[in-house]
N, C-alpha and C positions, 0 to 999 in steps of 0.2 A: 504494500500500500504506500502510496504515497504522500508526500506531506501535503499536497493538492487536495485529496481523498477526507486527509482527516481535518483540513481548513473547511472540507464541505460536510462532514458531519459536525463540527462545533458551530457552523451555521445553522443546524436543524433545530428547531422549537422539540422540546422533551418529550413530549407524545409522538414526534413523528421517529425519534431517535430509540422510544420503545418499540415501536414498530419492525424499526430497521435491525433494533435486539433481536425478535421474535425472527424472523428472516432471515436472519445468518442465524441462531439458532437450529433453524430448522433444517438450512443448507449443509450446517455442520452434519446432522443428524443422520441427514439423505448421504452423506460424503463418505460417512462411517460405515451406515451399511453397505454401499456399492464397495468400500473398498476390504469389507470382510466376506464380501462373494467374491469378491476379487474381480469386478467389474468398471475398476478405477484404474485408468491407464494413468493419469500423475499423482501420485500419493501424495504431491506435497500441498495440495489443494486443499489437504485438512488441515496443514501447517496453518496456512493463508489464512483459512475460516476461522481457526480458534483466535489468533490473533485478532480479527478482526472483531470477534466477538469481548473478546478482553479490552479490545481499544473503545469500545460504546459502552462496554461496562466501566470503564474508568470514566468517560465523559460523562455519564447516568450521576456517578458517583461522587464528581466534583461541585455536579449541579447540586447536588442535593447538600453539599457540606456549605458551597456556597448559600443554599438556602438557609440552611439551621445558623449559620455565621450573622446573616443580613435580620434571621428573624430577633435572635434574643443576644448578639453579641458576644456569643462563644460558638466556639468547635463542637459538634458535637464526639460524643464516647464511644469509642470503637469497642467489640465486644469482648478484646483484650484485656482492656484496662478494667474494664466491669467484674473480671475474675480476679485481679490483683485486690481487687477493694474488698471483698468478701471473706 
């Protein structure tokens, strides 16, 4: 992917970037089984997909720290830190 690619999904409004989650999700999915029938002539296509699917989860995932930061003025708590405190 290129940096072109991810300048055009940090363009996208969040709803349409869950969308585009759900779709490489699903592409993953279709990638995995043609390539355990062994009907996938470039395996690296799954490479491609997960990445791509990691790289909309991270942007999902800034928008939303960006939200909790804008709403009340902190970061919100990773599920890490929740275990330390207990």
């Amino acid at each position: 992917m290129t940096a072109q690619e991810t300048t055009d999904l940090r363009a996208l409004p969040s709803d349409e970037l869950q969308q585009e989650l759900d779709e490489s999700l699903r592409a993953l999915f279709n990638l995995r089984f043609q390539a355990a029938t062994r009907q996938l002539a470039d395996v690296s296509q799954v490479r491609r997909a997960r990445r791509r699917v990691a790289r909309v989860r991270t942007l999902l995932r800034e928008r939303e720290i960006l939200a909790a930061i804008a709403g009340n003025g902190e970061a919100p708590e990773s599920d890490a830190d929740e275990g330390e405190r207990e």
